[in-house]
C-alpha positions in Angstrom: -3.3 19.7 -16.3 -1.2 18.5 -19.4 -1.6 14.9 -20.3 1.3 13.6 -20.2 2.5 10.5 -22.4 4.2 8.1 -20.9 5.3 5.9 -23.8 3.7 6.0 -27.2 0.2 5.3 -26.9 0.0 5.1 -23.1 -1.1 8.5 -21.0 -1.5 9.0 -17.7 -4.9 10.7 -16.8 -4.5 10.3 -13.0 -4.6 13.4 -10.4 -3.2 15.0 -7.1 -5.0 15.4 -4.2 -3.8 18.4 -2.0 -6.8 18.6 0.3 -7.2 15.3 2.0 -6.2 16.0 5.8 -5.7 12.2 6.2 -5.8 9.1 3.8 -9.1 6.6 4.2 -9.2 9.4 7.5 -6.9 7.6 9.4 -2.9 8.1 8.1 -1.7 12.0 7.7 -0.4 13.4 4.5 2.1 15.7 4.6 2.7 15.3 0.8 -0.6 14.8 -0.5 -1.6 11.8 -2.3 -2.3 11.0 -5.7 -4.9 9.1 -7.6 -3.1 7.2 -10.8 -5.1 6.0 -13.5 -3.7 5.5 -17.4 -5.7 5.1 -21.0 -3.8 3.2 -23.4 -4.7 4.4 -27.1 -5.2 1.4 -29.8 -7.6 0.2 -31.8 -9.3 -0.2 -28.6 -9.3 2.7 -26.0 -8.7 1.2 -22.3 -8.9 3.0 -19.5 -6.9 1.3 -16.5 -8.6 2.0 -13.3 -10.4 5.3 -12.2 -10.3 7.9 -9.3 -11.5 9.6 -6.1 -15.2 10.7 -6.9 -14.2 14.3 -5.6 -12.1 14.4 -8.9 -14.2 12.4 -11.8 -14.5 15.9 -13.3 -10.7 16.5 -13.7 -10.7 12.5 -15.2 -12.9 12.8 -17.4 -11.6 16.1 -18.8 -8.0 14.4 -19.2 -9.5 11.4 -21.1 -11.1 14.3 -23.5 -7.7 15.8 -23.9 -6.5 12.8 -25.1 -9.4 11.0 -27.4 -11.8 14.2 -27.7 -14.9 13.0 -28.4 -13.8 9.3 -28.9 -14.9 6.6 -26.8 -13.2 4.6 -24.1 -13.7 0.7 -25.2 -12.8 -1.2 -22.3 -12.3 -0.5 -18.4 -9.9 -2.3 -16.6 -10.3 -2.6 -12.8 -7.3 -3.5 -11.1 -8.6 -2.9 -7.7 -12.0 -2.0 -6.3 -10.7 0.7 -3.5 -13.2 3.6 -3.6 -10.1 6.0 -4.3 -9.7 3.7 -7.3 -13.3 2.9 -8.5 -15.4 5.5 -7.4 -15.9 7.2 -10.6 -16.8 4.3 -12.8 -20.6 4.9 -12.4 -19.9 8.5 -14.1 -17.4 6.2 -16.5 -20.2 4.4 -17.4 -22.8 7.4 -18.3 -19.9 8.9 -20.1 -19.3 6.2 -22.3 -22.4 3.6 -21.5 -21.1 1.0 -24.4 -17.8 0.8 -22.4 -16.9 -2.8 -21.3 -15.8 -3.5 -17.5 -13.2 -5.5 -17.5 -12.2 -7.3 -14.0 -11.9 -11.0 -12.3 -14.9 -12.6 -11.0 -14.4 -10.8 -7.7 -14.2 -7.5 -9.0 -17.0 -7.5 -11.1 -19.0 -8.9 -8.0 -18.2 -5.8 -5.7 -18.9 -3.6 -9.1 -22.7 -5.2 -8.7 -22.5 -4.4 -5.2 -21.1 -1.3 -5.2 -22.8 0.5 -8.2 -25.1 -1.6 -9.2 -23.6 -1.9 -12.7 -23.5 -6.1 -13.7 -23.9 -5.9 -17.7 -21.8 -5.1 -20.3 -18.6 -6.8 -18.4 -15.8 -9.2 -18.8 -14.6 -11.7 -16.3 -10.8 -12.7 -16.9 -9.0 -15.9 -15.5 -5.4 -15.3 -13.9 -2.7 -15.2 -17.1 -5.6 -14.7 -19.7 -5.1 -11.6 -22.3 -7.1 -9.2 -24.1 -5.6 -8.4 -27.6 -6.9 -4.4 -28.2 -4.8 -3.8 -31.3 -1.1 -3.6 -31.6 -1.0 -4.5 -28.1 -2.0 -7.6 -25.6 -2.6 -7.2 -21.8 -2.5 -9.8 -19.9 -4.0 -10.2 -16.6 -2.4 -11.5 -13.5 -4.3 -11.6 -9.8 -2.6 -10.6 -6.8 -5.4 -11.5 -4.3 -4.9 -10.2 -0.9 -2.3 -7.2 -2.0 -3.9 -5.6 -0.7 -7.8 -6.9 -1.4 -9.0 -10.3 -2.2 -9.7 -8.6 -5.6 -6.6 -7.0 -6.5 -4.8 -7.9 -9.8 -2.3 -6.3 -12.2 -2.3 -5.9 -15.7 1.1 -6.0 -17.9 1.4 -4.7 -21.1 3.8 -7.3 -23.2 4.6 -5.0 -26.2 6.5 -2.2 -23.6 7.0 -4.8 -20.9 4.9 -2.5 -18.8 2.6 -3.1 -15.5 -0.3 -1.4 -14.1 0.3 -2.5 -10.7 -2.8 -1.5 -9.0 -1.7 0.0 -5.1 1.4 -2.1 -5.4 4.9 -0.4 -5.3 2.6 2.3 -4.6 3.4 5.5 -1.9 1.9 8.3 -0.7 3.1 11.8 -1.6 1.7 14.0 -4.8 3.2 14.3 -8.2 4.6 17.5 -8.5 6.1 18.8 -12.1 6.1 15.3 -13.5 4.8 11.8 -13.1 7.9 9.7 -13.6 10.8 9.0 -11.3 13.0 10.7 -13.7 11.6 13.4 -13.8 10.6 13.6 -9.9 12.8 14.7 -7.0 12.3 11.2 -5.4 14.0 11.7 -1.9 10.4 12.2 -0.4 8.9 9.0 -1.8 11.1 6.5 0.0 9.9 7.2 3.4 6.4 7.5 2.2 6.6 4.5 0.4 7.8 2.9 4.0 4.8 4.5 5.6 2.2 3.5 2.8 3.3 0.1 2.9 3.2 -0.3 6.6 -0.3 0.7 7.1 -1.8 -0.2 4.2 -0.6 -3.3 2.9 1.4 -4.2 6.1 -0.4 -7.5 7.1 -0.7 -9.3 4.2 3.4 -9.6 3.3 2.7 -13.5 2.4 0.6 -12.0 -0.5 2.8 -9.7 -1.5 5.3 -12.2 -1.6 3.1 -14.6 -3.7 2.4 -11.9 -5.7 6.2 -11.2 -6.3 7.3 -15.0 -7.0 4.5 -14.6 -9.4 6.0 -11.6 -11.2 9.9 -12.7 -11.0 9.9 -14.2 -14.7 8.3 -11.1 -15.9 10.3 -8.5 -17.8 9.1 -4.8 -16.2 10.4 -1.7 -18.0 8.0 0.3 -16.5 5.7 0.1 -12.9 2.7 2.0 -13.3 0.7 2.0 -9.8 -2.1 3.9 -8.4 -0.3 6.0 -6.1 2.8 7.9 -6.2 5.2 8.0 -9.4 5.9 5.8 -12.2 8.8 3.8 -11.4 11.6 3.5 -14.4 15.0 4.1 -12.8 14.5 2.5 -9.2 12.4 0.0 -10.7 14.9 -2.4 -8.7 14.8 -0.9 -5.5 11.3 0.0 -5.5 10.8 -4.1 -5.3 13.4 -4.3 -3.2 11.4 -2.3 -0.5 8.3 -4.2 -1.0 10.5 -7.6 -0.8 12.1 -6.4 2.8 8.9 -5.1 4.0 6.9 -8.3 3.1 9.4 -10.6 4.4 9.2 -8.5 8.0 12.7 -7.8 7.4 13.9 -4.6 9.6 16.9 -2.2 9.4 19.3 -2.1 12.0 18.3 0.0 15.4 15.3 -0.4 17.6 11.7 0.3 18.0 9.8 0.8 21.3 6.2 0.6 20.8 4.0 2.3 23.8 1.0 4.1 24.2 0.5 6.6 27.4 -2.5 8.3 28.5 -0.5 10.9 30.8 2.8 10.4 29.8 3.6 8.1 32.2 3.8 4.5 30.9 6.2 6.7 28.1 8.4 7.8 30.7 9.1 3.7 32.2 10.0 2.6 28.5 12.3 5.4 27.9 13.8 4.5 31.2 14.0 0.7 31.0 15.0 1.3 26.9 17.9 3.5 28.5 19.1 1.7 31.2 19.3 -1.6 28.8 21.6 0.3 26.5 23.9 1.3 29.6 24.5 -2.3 30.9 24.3 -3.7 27.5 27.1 -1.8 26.7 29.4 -2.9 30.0 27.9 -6.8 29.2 26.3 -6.6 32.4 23.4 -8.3 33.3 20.5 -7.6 36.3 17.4 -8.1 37.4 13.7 -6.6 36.2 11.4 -6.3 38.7 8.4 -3.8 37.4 4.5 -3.5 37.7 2.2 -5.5 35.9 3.1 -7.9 33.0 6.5 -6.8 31.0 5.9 -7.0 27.4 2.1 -6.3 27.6 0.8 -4.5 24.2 -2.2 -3.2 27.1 -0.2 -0.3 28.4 -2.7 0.0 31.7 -1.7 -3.9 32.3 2.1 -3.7 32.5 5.4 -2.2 30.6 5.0 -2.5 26.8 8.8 -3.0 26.1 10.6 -5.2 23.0 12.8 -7.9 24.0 15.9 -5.7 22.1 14.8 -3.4 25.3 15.6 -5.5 28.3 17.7 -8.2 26.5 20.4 -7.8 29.1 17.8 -9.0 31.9 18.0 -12.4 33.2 15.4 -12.2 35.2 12.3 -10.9 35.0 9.7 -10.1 37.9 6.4 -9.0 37.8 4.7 -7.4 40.5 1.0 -7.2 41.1 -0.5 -3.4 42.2 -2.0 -3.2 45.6 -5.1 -1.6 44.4 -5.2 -3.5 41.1 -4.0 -7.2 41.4 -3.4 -8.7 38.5 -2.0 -12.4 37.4 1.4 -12.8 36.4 1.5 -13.5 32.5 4.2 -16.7 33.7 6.2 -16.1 30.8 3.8 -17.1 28.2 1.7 -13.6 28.1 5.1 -11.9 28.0 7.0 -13.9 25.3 4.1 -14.6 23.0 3.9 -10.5 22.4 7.6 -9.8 22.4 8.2 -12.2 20.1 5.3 -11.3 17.8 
């Protein structure tokens, strides 16, 4: 792999990972993933976060192609992820006088996890760490998406190591920068990553945001996905929607269906809703079980924006399985939610 230098003095050392079938064996990757880390070259040698253990060989050989035989002074964790931390064990044989740099939290999982609890520094949110011509200072972003996650901005190139924040899946393929990256892939991933990996915790993200808005940022450096220079403004944009449960116009039916069944009544009810909707007419629902339900062998699970032409709603016990009514409460509580 060439190294390649992001701005003077700051490299990206990260790598792709083309095998993995499905992230954390749960979401698919049609694209790949990557697994950023960066080493910043001063007076002090800092390594900002690590990678995938199935990789710490290709790390450690693109730190060498960088520093050779020098050492790596300080490691900063932003977040304690095994795609992000799994290599600092090897880190640490590497380069054993290397300090581990994190927030209290971190640097208790790094004792739990590894084992390792000397040779370490615990930072406070908006302390700095002077390692030559350049200051870092730290800022924690609990809950985005661990309670130990934190970023770490470079004020010299107004530059931020952003941990898995404004991060995406998708591999970097021919560069590591937006402008140098066909980017059309990214923004759906970015949608996808977001949604199922970070989606739950929007009030921390947007914490974490107010935090950052009196920050200059040149340059967003994350651990997955490209570093963002050009779209730096709607990259945050995104993550500002997204966090505020903000959605684009059209509609969503959620359903799940063992036979195909259940999929076949929400098409129905979604279709005969657009039909009347369109004339203004209203009518009656009458269907089985409890409308709304996210159970799918309890009732209909339909959105509101699916039967919002109804004005009234029946449900209808099964002879063989009876069932009580949800009396509106069961009903609006998850179409609402």
């Amino acid at each position: 792999m060439k190294i390649t230098e992001i701005t003077n003095g700051i490299h990206y050392v990260g790598v792709n990972d083309r095998c993995k079938y499905k992230f954390e064996n749960l979401w698919p990757l049609p694209y790949g993933v990557s697994y950023n880390a960066y080493l910043i070259t001063d007076k002090k040698n800092v390594l900002i976060d690590t990678v995938d253990a199935a990789y710490t060989d290709r790390l450690l050989d693109n730190i060498a192609e960088i520093i050779g035989d020098g050492k790596i002074d300080y490691l900063i964790i932003n977040h304690m992820e095994p795609d992000h931390s799994a290599s600092i064990q090897f880190i640490r044989q590497k380069y054993p006088q290397m300090t581990i740099v994190g927030n209290v939290k971190t640097l208790e999982m790094v004792k739990g996890y590894y084992g390792i609890d000397d040779n370490t520094l615990c930072i406070k949110n908006g302390e700095s760490l002077s390692i030559g011509k350049r200051t870092l200072t730290f800022h924690l972003t609990p809950m985005v998406h661990w309670p130990e996650t934190m970023m770490t901005y470079v004020n010299e190139d107004k530059l931020i190591f952003s941990g898995d924040a404004f991060g995406c899946f998708g591999t970097l393929d021919g560069g590591i920068t937006d402008s140098q990256l066909n980017t059309d892939k990214y923004w759906s991933e970015m949608v996808r990553y977001y949604s199922n990996i970070v989606g739950k915790y929007g009030p921390a993200v947007q914490t974490a945001l107010k935090k950052l808005s009196d920050i200059e940022i040149k340059t967003i450096c994350s651990t997955h996905g490209p570093i963002w220079e050009k779209e730096i403004t709607r990259v945050i944009g995104i993550y500002d929607r997204l966090s505020r449960y903000e959605g684009e116009p059209g509609v969503v039916i959620a359903y799940g269906s063992m036979y195909g069944h259940t999929e076949q009544m929400a098409e129905e009810v979604k279709f005969f809703n657009e039909k009347l909707k369109a004339t203004d007419t209203p009518y009656i629902l009458i269907g089985p079980g409890r409308w709304g339900t996210r159970d799918k062998l309890t009732g209909i699970p339909v959105l509101w924006s699916d039967i919002s032409k109804a004005r009234i709603i029946v449900e209808q016990g099964l002879r063989d399985f009876p069932l009580d009514a949800s009396l509106g409460s069961h009903f609006f509580h998850n179409v609402t939610s």
